[in-house]
BAFI-3210 file (N, C-alpha, C; in Angstrom, 3 decimals, decimal comma, padded with zeros to 6 digits):
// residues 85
n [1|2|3|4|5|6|7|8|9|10|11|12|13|14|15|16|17|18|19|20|21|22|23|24|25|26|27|28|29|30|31|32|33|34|35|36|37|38|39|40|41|42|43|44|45|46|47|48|49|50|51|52|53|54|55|56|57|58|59|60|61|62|63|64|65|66|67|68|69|70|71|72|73|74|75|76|77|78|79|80|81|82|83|84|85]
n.u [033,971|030,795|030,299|028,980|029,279|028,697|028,231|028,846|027,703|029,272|031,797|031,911|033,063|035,666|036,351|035,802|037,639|040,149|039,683|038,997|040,587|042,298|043,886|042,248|039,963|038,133|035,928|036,778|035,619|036,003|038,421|041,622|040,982|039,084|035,859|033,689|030,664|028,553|025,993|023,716|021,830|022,883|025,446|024,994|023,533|025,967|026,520|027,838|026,552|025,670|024,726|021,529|019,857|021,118|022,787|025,243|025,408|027,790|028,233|030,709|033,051|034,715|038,164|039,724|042,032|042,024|040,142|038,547|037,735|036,755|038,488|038,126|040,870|042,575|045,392|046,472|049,067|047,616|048,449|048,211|049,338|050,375|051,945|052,677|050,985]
n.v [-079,790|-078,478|-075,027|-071,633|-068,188|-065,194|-061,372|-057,962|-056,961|-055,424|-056,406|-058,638|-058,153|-057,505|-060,785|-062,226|-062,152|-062,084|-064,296|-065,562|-063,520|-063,184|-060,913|-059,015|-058,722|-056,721|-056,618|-059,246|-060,734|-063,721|-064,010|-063,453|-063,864|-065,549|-066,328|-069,041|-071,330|-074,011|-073,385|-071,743|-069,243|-068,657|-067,801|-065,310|-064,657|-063,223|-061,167|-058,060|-055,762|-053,406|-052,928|-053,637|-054,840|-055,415|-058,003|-060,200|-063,993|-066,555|-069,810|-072,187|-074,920|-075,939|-077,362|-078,652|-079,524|-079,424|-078,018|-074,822|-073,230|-070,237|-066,815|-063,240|-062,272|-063,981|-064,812|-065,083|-067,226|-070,126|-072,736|-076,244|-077,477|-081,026|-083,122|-083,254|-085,366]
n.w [030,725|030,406|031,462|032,622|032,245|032,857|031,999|031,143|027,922|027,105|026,970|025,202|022,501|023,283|024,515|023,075|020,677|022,106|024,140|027,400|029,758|032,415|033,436|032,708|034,435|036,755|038,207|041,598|042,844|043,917|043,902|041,867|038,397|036,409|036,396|036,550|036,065|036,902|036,967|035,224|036,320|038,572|038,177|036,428|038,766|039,621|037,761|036,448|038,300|037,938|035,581|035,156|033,475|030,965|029,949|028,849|028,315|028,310|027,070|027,679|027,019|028,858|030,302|032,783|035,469|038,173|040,850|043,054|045,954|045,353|047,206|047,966|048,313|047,263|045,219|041,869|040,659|041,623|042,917|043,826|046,621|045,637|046,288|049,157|052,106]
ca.u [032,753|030,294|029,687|028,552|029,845|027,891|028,742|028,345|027,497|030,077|032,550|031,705|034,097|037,161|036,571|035,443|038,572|041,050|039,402|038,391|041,378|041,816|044,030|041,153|039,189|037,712|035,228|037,089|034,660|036,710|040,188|042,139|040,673|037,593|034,933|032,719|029,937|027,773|024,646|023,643|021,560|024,257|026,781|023,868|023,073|027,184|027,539|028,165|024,742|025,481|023,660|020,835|019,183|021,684|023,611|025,512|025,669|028,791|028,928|031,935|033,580|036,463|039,179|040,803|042,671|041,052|039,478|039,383|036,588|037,966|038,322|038,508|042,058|043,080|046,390|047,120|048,648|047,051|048,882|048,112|050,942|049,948|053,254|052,804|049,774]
ca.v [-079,495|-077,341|-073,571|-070,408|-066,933|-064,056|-059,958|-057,410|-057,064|-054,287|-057,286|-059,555|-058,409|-058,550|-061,752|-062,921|-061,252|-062,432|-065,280|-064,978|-063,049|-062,676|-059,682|-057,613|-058,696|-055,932|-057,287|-060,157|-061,774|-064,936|-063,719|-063,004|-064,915|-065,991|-067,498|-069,793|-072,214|-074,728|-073,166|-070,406|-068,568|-068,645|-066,612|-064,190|-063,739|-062,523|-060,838|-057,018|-055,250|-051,487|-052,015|-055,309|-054,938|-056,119|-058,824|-061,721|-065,367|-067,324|-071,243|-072,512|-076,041|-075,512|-078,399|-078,219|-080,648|-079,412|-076,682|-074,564|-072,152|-068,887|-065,542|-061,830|-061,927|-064,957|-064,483|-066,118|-068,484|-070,981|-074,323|-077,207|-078,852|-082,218|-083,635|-084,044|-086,249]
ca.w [031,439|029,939|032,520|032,132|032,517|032,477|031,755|030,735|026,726|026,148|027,191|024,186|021,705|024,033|024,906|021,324|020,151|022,831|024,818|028,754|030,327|034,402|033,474|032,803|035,480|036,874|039,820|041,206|044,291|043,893|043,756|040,656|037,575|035,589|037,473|035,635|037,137|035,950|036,831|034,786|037,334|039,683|036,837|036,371|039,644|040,431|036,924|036,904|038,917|037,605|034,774|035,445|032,632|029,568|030,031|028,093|028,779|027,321|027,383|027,319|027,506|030,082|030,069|034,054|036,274|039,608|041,451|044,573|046,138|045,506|048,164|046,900|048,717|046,499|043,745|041,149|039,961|042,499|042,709|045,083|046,763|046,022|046,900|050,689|051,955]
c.u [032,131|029,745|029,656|029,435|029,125|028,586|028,361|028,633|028,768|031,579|033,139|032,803|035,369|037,148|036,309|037,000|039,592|041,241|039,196|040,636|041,388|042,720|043,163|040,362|039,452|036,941|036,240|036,565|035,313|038,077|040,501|041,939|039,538|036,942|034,036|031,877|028,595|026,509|024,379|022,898|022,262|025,090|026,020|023,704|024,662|027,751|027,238|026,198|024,734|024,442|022,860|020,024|019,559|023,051|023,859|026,245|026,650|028,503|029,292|031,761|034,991|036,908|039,873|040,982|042,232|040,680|039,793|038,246|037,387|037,215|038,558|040,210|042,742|044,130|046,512|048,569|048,301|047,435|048,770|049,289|050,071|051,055|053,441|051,320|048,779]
c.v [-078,241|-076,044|-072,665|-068,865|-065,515|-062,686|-058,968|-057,079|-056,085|-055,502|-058,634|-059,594|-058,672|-060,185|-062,548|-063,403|-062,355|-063,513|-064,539|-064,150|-062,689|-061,239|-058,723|-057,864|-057,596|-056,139|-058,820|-060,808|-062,868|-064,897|-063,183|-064,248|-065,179|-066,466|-067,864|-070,855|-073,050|-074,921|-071,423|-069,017|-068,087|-067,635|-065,556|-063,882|-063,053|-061,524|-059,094|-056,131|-054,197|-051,376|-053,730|-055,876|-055,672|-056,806|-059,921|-062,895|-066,249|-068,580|-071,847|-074,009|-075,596|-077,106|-077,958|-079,428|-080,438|-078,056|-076,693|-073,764|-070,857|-067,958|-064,661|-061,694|-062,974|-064,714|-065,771|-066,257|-069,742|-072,346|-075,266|-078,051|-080,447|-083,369|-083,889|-084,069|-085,315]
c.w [030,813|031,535|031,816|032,655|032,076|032,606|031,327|028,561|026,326|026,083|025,975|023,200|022,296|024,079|023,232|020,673|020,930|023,544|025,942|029,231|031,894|034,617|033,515|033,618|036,310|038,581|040,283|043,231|044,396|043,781|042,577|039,901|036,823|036,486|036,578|036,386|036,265|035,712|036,355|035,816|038,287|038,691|036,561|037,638|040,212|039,116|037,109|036,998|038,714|036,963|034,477|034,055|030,977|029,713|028,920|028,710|027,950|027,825|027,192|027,903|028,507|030,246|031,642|034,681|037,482|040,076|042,434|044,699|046,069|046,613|047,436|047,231|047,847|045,147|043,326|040,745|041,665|041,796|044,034|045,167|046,599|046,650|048,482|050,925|053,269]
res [x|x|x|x|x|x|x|x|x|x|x|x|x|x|x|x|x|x|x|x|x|x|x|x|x|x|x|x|x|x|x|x|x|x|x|x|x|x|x|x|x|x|x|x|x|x|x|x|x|x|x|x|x|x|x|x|x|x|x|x|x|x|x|x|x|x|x|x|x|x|x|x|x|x|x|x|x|x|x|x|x|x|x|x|x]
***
């Protein structure tokens, strides 16, 4: 699925460099983790508001087996029992 992820520009080479990491997450409105979404407006309007003026937009293919709405109280690693009905 192609989404977006927005940030701040000083962010670019880490992630260039290293890929997305939820260790360094910093703000984490959705728990512990990346948040990515498949409307760019939406990833811009949650990406860091200190400084509004210079931001960068990544868009990535992401490869996942399922999702979840995330909370700021949320740890990872997040696994769904699927095993009982």
């Amino acid at each position: 699925m192609e989404l977006f992820h927005a940030t701040s520009p000083d962010n670019i080479p880490s992630i260039t460099r290293n890929n997305f990491d939820w260790r360094r997450s910093v703000r984490t409105k959705f728990g512990e983790g990346v948040s990515f979404s498949p409307n760019a407006g939406y990833a811009n309007l949650h990406c860091n508001r200190s400084n509004p003026l210079r931001r960068a937009m990544f868009v990535v293919k992401v490869l996942f087996n399922s999702s979840c709405s995330g909370h700021s109280t949320m740890k990872l690693p997040f696994l769904a029992d699927t095993s009982t009905g």
